[in-house]
Phi, psi and omega in degrees: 000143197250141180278340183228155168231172184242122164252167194215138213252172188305304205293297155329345154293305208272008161255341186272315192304338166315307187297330194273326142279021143282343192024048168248083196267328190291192178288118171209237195291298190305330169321278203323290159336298186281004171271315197277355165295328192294315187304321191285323159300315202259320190108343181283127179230065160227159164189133190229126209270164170205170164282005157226173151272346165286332153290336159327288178292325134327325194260330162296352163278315210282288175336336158242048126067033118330112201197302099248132208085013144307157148225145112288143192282135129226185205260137159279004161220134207178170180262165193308328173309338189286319189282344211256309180326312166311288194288339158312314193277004178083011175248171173284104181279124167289113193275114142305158158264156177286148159257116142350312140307307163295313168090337187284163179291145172264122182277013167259330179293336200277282166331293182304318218248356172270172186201180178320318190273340189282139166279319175211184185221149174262069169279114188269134170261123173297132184106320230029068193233132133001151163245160170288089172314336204258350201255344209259288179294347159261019172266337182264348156325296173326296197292307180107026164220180199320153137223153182253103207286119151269093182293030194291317154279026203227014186278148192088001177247131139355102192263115193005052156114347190276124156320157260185107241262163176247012225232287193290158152280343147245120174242117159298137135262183208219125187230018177310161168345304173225059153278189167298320180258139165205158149282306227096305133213170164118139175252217187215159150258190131219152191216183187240306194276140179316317175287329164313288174300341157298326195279318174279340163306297164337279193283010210259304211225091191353053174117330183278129156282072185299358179266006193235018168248141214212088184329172179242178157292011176246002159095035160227146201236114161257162190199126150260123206270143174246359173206166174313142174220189191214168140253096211243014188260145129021112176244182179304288191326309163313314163306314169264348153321287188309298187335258195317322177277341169318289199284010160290338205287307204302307182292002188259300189292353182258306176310338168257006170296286228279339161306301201294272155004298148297303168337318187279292184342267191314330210221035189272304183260009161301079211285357181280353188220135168251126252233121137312119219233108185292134162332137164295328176283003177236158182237101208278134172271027174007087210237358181202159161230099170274160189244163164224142179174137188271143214034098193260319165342300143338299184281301157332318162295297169341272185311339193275322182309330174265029185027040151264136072019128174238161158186139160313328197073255168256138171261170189304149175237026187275339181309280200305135172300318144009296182240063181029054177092157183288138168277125197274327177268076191217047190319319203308297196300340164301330167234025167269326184290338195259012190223357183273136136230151291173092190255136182332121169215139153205147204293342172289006186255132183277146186334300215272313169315329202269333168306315188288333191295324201290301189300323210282271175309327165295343178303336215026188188219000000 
């Protein structure tokens, strides 16, 4: 048993093997294609493919002109990337505190931590269970300033009935190795706005809009770069991965529901463990299944001894001296750091694993 898995289906061999022999490998058509399979999934309608969800989100700061004397708000659990990106753009990222239930950021913690300086706001869906998008986004309304859904574990996933996004004016996502969706690496942005998406196309591929450059006749693409750009895009091969892994992805994304769903069934009256409780308005892409639990070293030895596999995942990561030390006033995030832990759900696990990972945890430790 595995705690993650990666798939990677028949139809995804045979488009990324298309590509390698064409050996037309950079960024083209299957780029092109697999933004518009994203577009058609998410509801968004724009999505600029990237080579992470961490240049993603980077790059949606330099887009809103995030920069030194800035802040941005995120949650301390997250994987370390959601803080380093702040600090890419040359600004502070500010720790919100967490609900503990939830694992998601708190929009009353979001409210006490904005100030003048703040820019944007980092809403991590934990999990890929939702944040309360409507308490989140009118506190940054109030304030005036951006927010930024990080989906890196949300793709497929619902906000009251809406995609996961379709919703924000930026949303990142994440296509790594063992998401649900996977490239192999790489992610996506998506906007609503035209101009947004003009400035990440641009800047995705160092200033340049490849889709509005048009050779001449001697086969030359002049361009005058007119703002900073990166080499943040998308290549084919990553592209016909996702390409070949899309359309499965709906039906993968119902096997780990209807997993996730059991688990809560069996451990429902289970009073040794507390369940992370998804928002009634979100519909989770169930991309982790957390425990809360006392002595989790423990509880963790336990599980391993029964051949489940366990992991913290991320721990707070306000914790690195990078971003100078624990943040002190975060209780949510405090006992969450000291009790979470992370048991298989992935779509490749069989009727009989997932029952024995049940049996494994009601056995206690």
């Amino acid at each position: 048993m595995q705690l993650f898995n990666t798939t990677v289906t028949d139809e995804a061999i045979a488009r990324v093997t298309e590509v390698l022999r064409s050996t037309f490998l950079n960024e083209g058509e299957a780029v092109r294609a697999f933004e518009a399979g994203l577009r058609d999934f998410t509801g968004a309608p724009h999505v600029a493919t990237m080579n992470s969800c961490t240049s993603a989100l980077h790059l949606v700061l330099e887009v809103l002109g995030v920069g030194p004397g800035d802040e941005v708000i995120v949650p301390p659990q997250t994987f370390i990337a959601t803080g380093l990106v702040v600090l890419h753009a040359g600004a502070t990222p500010v720790f919100a505190d967490i609900d503990p239930d939830t694992a998601n950021i708190s929009a009353a913690s979001i409210r006490d931590k904005i100030t003048a300086r703040t820019k944007a706001v980092i809403a991590v869906h934990w999990g890929g269970a939702p944040v309360d998008l409507d308490a989140i986004r009118a506190v940054c309304d109030e304030a005036g300033v951006t927010l930024i859904e990080d989906a890196a574990h949300a793709f497929g996933a619902r906000w009251k009935g809406r995609p996961i996004g379709s919703i924000s004016r930026f949303t990142c996502f994440s296509f790594q190795a063992i998401k649900g969706m996977t490239t192999g690496d790489g992610g996506a942005i998506a906007t609503l706005d035209e101009a947004d998406a003009d400035t990440v196309y641009t800047r995705r591929w160092f200033g340049i809009d490849k889709r509005k450059i048009v050779a001449n006749d001697i086969g030359e693409r002049s361009a005058l770069i007119e703002q900073v750009g990166y080499k943040y895009h998308m290549n084919n091969i990553a592209a016909a991965l996702g390409l070949g892994n899309l359309p499965t992805y709906p039906e993968r994304l119902a096997r780990r529901r209807a997993i996730d769903a059991r688990y809560r069934e069996a451990l429902a009256d289970f009073a040794d463990v507390k369940l992370l409780q998804p928002l009634a308005e979100a519909e989770s892409s169930c991309w982790l299944f957390g425990l809360r639990v006392d002595r989790r070293e423990d509880f963790g030895r336990a599980l391993k001894a029964r051949d489940v596999p366990v992991s913290v995942i991320d721990r707070r990561i306000d914790r690195h001296p990078v971003f100078g030390g624990l943040t002190p006033d975060l209780p949510g995030a405090e006992v969450f750091d000291a009790e979470h832990i992370a048991v298989p759900l992935h779509d490749g696990l069989s009727d009989a694993e997932v029952e024995q990972v049940i049996e494994a945890v009601r056995a206690g430790w």
